[in-house]
Every structure is written in C-alpha cells, then in structure tokens.
C-alpha positions as CSV (number, residue, x, y, z in Angstrom):
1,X,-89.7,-7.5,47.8
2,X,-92.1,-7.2,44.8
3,X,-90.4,-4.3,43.1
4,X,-87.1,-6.4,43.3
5,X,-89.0,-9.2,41.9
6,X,-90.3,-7.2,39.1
7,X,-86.8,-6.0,38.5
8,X,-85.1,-9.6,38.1
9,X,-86.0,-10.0,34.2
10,X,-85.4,-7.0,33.2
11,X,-81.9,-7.4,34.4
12,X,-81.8,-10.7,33.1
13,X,-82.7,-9.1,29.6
14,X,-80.6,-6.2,29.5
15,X,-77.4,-9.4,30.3
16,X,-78.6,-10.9,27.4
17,X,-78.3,-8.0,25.3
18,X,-75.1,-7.1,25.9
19,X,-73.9,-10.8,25.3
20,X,-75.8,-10.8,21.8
21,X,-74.1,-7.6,21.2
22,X,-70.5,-8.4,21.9
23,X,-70.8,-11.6,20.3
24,X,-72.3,-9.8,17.1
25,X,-69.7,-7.3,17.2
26,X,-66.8,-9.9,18.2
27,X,-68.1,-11.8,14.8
28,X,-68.1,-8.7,12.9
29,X,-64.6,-7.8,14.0
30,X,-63.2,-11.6,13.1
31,X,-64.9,-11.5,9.7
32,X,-63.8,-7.8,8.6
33,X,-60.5,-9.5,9.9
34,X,-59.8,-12.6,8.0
35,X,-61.5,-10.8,4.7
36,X,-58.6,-8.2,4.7
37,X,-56.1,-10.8,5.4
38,X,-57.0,-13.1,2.5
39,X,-57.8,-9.9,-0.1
40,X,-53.9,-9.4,-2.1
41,X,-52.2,-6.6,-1.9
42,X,-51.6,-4.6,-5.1
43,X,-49.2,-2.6,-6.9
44,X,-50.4,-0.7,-10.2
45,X,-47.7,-0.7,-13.4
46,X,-46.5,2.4,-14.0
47,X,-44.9,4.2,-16.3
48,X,-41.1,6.2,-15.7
49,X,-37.6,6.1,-15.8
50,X,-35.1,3.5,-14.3
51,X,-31.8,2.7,-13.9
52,X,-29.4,0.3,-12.3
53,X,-26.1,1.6,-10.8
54,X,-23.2,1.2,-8.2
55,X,-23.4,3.4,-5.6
56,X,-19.7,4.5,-4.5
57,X,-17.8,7.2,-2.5
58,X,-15.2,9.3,-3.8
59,X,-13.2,12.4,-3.5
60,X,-12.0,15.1,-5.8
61,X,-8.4,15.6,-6.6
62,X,-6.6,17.5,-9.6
63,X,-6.0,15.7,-12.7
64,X,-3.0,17.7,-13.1
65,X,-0.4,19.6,-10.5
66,X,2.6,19.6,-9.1
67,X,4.6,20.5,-5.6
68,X,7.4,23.2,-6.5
69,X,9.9,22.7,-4.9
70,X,13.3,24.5,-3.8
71,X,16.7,23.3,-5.9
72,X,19.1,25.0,-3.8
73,X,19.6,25.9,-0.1
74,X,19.2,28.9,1.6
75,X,17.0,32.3,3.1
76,X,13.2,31.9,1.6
77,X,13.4,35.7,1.1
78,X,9.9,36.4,-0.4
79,X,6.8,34.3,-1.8
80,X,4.9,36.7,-4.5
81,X,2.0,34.5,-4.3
82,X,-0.9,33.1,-2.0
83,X,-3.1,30.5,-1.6
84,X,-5.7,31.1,-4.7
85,X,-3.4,32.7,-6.6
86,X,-3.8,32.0,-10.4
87,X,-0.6,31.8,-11.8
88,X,1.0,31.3,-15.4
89,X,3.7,28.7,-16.7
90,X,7.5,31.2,-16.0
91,X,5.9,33.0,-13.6
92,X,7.9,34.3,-10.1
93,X,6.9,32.5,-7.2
94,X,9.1,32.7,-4.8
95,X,12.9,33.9,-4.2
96,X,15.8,32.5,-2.4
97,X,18.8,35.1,-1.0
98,X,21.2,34.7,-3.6
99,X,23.6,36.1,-2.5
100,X,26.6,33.5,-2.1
101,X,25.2,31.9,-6.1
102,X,26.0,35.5,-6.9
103,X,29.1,35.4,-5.8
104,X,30.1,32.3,-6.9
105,X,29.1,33.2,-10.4
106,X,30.8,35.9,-10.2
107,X,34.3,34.1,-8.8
108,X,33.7,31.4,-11.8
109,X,33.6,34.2,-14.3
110,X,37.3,36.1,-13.2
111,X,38.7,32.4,-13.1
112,X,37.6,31.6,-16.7
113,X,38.9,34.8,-17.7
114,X,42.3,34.6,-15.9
115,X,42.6,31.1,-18.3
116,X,41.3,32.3,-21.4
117,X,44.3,35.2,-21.1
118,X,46.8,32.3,-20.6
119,X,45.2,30.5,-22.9
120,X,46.6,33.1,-25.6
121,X,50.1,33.2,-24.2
122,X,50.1,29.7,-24.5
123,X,49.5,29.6,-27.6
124,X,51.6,32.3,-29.0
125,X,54.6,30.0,-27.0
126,X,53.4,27.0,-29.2
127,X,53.8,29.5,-32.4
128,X,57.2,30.6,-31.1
129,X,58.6,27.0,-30.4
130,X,57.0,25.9,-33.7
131,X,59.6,28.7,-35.6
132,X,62.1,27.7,-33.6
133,X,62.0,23.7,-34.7
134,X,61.7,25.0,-38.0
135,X,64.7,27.4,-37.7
136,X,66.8,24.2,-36.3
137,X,65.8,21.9,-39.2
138,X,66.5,24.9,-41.9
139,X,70.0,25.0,-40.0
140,X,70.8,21.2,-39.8
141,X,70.0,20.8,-43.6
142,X,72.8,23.4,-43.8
143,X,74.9,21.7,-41.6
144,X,75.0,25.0,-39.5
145,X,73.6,23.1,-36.0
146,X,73.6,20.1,-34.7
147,X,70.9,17.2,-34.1
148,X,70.7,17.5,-30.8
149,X,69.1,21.2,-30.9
150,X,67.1,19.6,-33.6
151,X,65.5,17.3,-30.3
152,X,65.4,19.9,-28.4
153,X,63.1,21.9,-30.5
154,X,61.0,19.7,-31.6
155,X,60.6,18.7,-27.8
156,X,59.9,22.2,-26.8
157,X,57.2,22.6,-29.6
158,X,55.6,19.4,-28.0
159,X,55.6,20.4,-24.6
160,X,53.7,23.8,-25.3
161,X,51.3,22.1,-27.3
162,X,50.4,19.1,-24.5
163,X,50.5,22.6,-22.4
164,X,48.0,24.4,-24.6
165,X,45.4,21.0,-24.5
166,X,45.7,21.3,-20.8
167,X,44.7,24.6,-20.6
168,X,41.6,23.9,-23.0
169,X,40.5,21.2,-20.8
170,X,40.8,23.1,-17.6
171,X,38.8,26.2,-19.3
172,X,36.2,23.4,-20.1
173,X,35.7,22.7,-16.8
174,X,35.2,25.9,-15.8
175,X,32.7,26.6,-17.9
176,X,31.0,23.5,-17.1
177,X,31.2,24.7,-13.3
178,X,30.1,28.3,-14.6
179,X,27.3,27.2,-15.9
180,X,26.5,25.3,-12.9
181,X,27.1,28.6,-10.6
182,X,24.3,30.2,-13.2
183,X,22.2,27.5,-12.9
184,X,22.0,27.5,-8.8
185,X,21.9,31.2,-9.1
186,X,18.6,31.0,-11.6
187,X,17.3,28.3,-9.6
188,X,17.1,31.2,-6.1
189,X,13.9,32.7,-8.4
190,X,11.4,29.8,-7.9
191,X,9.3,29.9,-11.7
192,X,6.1,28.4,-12.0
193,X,6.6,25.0,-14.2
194,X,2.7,25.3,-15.4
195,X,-0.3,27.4,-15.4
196,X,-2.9,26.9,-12.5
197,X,-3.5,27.6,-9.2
198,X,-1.9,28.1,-6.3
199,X,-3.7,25.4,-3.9
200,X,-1.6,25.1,-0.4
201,X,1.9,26.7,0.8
202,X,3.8,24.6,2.9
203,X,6.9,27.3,3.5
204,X,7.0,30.5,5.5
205,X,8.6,33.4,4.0
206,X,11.8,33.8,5.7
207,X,12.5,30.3,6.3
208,X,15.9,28.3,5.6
209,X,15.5,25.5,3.3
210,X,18.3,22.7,3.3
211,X,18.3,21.1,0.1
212,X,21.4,18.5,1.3
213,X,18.8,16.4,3.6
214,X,15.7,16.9,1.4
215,X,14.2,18.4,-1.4
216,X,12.0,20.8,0.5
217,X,8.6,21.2,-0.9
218,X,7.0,25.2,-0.8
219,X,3.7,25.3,-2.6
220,X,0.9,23.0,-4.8
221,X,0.0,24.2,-8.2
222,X,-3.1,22.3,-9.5
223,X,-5.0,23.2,-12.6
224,X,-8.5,22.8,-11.6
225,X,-9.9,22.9,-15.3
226,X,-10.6,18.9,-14.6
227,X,-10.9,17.3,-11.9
228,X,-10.6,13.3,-11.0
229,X,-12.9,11.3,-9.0
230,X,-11.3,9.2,-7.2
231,X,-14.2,6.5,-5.8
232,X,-13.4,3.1,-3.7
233,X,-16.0,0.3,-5.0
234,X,-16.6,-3.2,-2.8
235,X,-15.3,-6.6,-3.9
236,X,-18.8,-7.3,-4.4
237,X,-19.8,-4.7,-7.3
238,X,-16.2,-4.4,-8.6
239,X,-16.9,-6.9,-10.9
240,X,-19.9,-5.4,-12.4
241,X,-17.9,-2.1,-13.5
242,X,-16.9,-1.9,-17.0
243,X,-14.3,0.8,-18.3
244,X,-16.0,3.5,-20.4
245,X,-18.9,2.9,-18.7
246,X,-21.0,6.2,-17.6
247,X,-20.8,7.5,-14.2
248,X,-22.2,11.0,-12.5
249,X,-21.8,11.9,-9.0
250,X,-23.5,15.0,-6.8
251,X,-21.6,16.9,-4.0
252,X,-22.7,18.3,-0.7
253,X,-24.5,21.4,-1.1
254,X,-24.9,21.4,-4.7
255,X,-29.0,20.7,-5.0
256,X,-28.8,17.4,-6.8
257,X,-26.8,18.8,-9.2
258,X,-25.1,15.7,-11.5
259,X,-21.7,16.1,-13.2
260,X,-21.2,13.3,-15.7
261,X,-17.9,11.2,-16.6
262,X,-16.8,8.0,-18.3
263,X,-15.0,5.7,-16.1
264,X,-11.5,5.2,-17.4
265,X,-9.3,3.4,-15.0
266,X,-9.8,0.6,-12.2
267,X,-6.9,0.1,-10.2
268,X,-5.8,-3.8,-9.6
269,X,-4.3,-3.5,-6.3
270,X,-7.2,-3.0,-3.4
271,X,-6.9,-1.1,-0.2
272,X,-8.0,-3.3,2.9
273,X,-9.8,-1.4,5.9
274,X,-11.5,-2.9,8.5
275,X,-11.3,-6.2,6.5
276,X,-12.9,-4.6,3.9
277,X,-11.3,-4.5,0.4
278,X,-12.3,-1.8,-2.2
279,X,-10.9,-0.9,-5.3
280,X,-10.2,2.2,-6.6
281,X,-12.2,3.5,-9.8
282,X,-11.6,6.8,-11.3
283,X,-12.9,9.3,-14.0
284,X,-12.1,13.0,-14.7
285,X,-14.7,15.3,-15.1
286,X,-14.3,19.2,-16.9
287,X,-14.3,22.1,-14.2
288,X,-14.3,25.2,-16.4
289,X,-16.8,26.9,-13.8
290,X,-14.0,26.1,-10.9
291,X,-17.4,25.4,-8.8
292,X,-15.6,21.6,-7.9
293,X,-12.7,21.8,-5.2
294,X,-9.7,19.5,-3.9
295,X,-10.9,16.9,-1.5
296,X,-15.1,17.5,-1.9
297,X,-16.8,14.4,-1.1
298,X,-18.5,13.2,-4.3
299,X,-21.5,10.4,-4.1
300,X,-20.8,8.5,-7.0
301,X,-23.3,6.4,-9.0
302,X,-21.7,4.0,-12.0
303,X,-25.0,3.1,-14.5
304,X,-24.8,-0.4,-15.4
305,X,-28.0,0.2,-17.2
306,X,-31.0,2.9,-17.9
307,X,-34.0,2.8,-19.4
308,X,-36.4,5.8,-20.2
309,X,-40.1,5.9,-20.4
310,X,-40.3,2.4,-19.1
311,X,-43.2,0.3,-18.1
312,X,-42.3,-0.3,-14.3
313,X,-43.5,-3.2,-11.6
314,X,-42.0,-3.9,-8.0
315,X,-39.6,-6.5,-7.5
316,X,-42.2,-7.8,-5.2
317,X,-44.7,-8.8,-7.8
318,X,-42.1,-11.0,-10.0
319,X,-41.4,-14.7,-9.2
320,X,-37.9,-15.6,-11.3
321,X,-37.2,-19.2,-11.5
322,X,-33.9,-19.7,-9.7
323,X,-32.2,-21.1,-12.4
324,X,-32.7,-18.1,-14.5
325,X,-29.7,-16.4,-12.9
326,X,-29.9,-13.7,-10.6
327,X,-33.4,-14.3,-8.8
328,X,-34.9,-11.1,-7.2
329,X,-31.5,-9.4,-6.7
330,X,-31.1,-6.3,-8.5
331,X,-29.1,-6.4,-12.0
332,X,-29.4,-5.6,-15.3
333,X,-30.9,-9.2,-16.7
334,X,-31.5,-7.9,-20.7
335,X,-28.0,-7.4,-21.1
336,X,-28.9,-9.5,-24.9
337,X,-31.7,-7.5,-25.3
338,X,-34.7,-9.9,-24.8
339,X,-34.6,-10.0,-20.7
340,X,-35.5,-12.9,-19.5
341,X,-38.9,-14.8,-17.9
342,X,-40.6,-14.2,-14.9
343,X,-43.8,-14.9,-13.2
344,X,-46.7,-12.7,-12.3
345,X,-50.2,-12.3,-10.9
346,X,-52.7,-10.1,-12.4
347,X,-55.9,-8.9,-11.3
348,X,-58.3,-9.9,-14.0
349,X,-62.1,-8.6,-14.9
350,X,-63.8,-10.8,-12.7
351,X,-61.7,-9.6,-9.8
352,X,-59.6,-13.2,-10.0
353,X,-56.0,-12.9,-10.3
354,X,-54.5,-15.0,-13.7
355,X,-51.3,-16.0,-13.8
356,X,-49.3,-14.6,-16.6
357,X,-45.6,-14.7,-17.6
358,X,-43.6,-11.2,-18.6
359,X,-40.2,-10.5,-20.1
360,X,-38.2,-8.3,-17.5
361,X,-35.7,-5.9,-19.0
362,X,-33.2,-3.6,-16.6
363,X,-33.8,-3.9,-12.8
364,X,-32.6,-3.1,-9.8
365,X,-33.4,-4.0,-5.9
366,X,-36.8,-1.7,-6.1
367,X,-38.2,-1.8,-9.9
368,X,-38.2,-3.6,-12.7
369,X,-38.5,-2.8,-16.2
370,X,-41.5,-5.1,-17.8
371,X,-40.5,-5.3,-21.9
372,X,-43.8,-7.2,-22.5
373,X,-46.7,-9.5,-21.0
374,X,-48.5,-6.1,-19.1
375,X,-49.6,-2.4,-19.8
376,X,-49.6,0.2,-17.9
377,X,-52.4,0.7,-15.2
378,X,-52.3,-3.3,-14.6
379,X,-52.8,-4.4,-11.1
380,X,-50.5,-6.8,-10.3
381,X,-50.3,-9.2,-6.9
382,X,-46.9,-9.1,-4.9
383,X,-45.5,-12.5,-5.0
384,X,-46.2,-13.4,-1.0
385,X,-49.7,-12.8,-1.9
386,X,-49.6,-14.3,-5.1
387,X,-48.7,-17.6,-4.1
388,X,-50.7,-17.8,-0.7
389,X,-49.6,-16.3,2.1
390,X,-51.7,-14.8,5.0
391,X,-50.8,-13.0,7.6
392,X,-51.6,-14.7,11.2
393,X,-55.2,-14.4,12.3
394,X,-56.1,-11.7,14.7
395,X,-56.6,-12.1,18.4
396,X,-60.4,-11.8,19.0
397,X,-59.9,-11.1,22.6
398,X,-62.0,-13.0,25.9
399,X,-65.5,-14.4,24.8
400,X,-68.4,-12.7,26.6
C-alpha cells in the first residue's frame, strides 16, 4: 500500500505533462495555421512571349482537283494509273472499248463520202440545165422555140439548184454528226484535264459504265502543292476572326511542327450539330514537301494578338473594373495601343503589399501582358488575396 501511495504523484505528474504538451503543440499547430492562411500568395512577373488565339479544328483538303469522269458508255478496258500516281495535264488514264465509236466513225465517214460524190453530179446537172435555159432563150430571141420550153428550162435549172442546197445541208449534218462520232471515239481514251495526283479510284478495270443514268465518276486528281484548311469555329469566337488575319495549325505526329496561313474566307451559312452552330473558316497553306495529306486532322490556332519579349503577370493578380469591358476574360484589350487600367497588389520593401494601378496590353485566359506600372521580378498578390480572402480555419481536433 505505501509503494502505490508513493506512486500516485508521479502519475499525477506525468498526466499533467502530457496535457501541457498537447495543448502546447495544439497552439503551435493553430498558430503555424492561421499565419499561413493570412500570409498572400504570390506570383513573380516575368518576362516571355504571349499570345491570344482561337483554338479550332479542321481538316485538310486540296485547294485544287477534280473527279474524271467517263463521257461515254461502255467496257472500262484498262486504267494506266494507280492510287499515288503523279500524272501530267493530256496524260492516258484510262481506256474505254471503242469499238462500236470506231465503227460509227467509220460508217459516218463512207456516208459523207457517198454525198460529197453526189454532190458533184449534182452540180454538173445544175451546169447542164443552166446551158440548157440559155440554149432556149438564144432560141426564143430567134423565134426558133417556143415560151413554154423557155419555162421549162428555167424550171429545170431551178430545181437542180434547190437540189444542190439540199445536198449541202444534208452533208453539213453529217459532218456535224462526224464530228460527233470522233468526239465519242476520243472521249474512250480518258486524258488527264490537269497535272497532280492521282488520290482515289472509284472504278474497277473491266467494268461497264452507263453514261445514260449518270455520269460515272473513275478517279480524283488533286494537286497537293497547297492544301486548304478547312476549320469549324463556335458562334462564340466567330466574331472575333478577322479575314487576313494569321493562323498556324500542327498535325498528329508532326512534333509541334507549325505551318502558317492567312485566313481568307468565312463562310456565312453555319452547320448545326448537336445544337451547336460553327462556322466554317478556311486558309490554304503551300505543300511543296507533299508531307500534308487529304483528310489529316489539323489543330488550328487563329492569333488575335501576339506579343514578344513581354513583361507577363497572371490573370489572377489583375482586378479590371467591370465597366472597362471584358473583366478577367481573355481578349486582346490594347487593340488602340494603350491597353487599358487594371488593379494590382505589390509586395513592397517593408514586406506590405501597395496597391498600384498597371496598363494591360494583350491577354488571354492565363497571362497578361503588363505595358507599364511593374518590372520584371515584382511580386505581385493574386486578387482573392489581395482583397481579403482567407481560407476557412483549420480543425484543431478534440481538446486534451
């Protein structure tokens, strides 16, 4: 009983020491706590490049090409090219059995000749009927005839010359369908109508093509020396896209590569998917290196402004007066040149933060471009700091 009695206070003590601690510690924690909440956060000004754009998607088509068609019916009887294929302007692509144009020419030509042979005896008749009337008048001045083989002359004359017009007109018309027959027979050798390349097939060699029902199409030639983005842009930044404007785009797989173009046609009339409407935008950019192909995806970025070696500041740190336009949403607010006004909070010497007022050039939703009011290395409050704000206190936990 007297060693448990001796024991009591130091158990007692060893209680109290552990409360003391815990509450020292619990203060310690709170303090540490609360002196991180209320300290601001900061963001340094730096120094770099920015630049305000629309961001867009878009595929690559051909400026120029065109779908070759066949002009008369018939056997595809050979295709002398492939997919790839780099052709010139005249060039044989393809050939159609010509046999029955062949023939048909060939009919055409006998018939025109049959008529140019009457053609000649036609008009030796119109010389011999055209002696005759002249015979008859010699003889009626004489007396030595009458009038009415006069009439009868002069009508024979007539009739071989209304004969001889007849037999013009119907050798005109078969030229005319000559020429035709040729035509048909030169359109069974499909020719190239421009240099480029050959980009899809859509006939089989062998096949029949019916030209009666529809002009059947056998093969794409594009010339993939420039290319057109075609890009589809929201309602929402249509408005901020200006023609001549610059725009650049990169391409899966091509290591950030940028190819650069001038935008040079928006399209009025919108596409609705989804119940969302975009407009077409589109540009054309040079291919010489053939390294851009129909249909790549293109992510497309139209610069609405850029600035280089720029003093730079999270969007953040500014306060804008609301009446000054645009508020914190990205833009390009120096369009005139002198930016406008905004707010900001800057660590001083004595560790204080002054309140200071800058002149904000290009921006966008992450930077913005500071035109005067700070230098670079500044520390600079972000606004929810700036003007206050804590966040909430944390829990201490249960009291000892």
């Amino acid at each position: 009983m007297s060693q448990q009695k001796k024991s009591r206070p130091l158990l007692l003590l060893l209680v109290l020491a552990l409360a003391a601690g815990g509450g020292w510690y619990g203060w310690q924690h709170y303090t540490s706590a609360n002196t991180a909440v209320s300290k601001p956060q900061l963001v340094s000004v730096s120094r770099g490049t920015l630049e305000d754009s629309v961001a867009a998607t878009g595929t690559l088509q051909p400026r120029d090409y065109v779908d070759v068609g066949a002009q008369v019916s018939g056997q595809l009887k050979k295709i002398h090219v492939e997919v790839g294929s780099e052709v010139q302007e005249g060039d044989l692509l393809g050939e159609i059995d010509a046999t029955i144009y062949l023939s048909k020419v060939d009919a055409t030509r006998a018939q025109l000749r049959n008529l140019r042979a009457t053609l000649q005896d036609r008009e030796a008749q119109l010389k011999l009927s055209r002696i005759q009337l002249r015979r008859q008048q010699a003889l009626l001045a004489e007396d030595a005839t009458t009038a009415e083989s006069v009439q009868v002359a002069e009508a024979n004359a007539e009739s071989a010359a209304a004969s001889l017009e007849a037999l013009r007109a119907q050798i005109d018309q078969t030229e005319s369908t000559l020429r035709a027959d040729e035509a048909n027979l030169q359109y069974s050798s499909i020719l190239s109508p421009m240099s480029g390349t050959v980009v899809s097939i859509s006939a089989r060699q062998g096949q029949t093509l019916n030209t009666n029902q529809q002009a059947p199409t056998i093969l794409r030639i594009a010339d993939l020396s420039t290319m057109v983005v075609e890009t589809q842009v929201s309602e929402a930044d249509i408005s901020r896209l200006r023609l001549g404007m610059e725009a650049y785009f990169t391409t899966l797989g091509s290591q950030g590569r940028r190819w650069r173009g001038t935008l040079s046609k928006i399209e009025p009339t919108p596409t609705v998917t989804n119940n969302v409407v975009l407009y077409n935008a589109l540009f054309e950019v040079p291919n010489e290196s053939k390294e851009l192909m129909t249909q790549m995806t293109a992510q497309v970025y139209f610069v609405i402004a850029h600035a280089d070696n720029a003093l730079l500041l999270p969007m953040g740190a500014l306060r804008f007066e609301r009446s000054a336009g645009q508020g914190n949403r990205g833009g390009n607010p120096a369009e005139n040149g002198k930016g406008r006004e905004a707010r900001v909070s800057v660590l001083g010497a004595g560790g204080n933060l002054e309140e200071r007022t800058v002149r904000v050039g290009v921006s966008n939703r992450i930077n913005a471009q500071i035109l005067s009011g700070l230098e670079e290395g500044d520390q600079v409050a972000l606004a929810a700091a700036a003007r206050g704000g804590s966040a909430p206190r944390p829990s201490m936990g249960p009291r000892l």
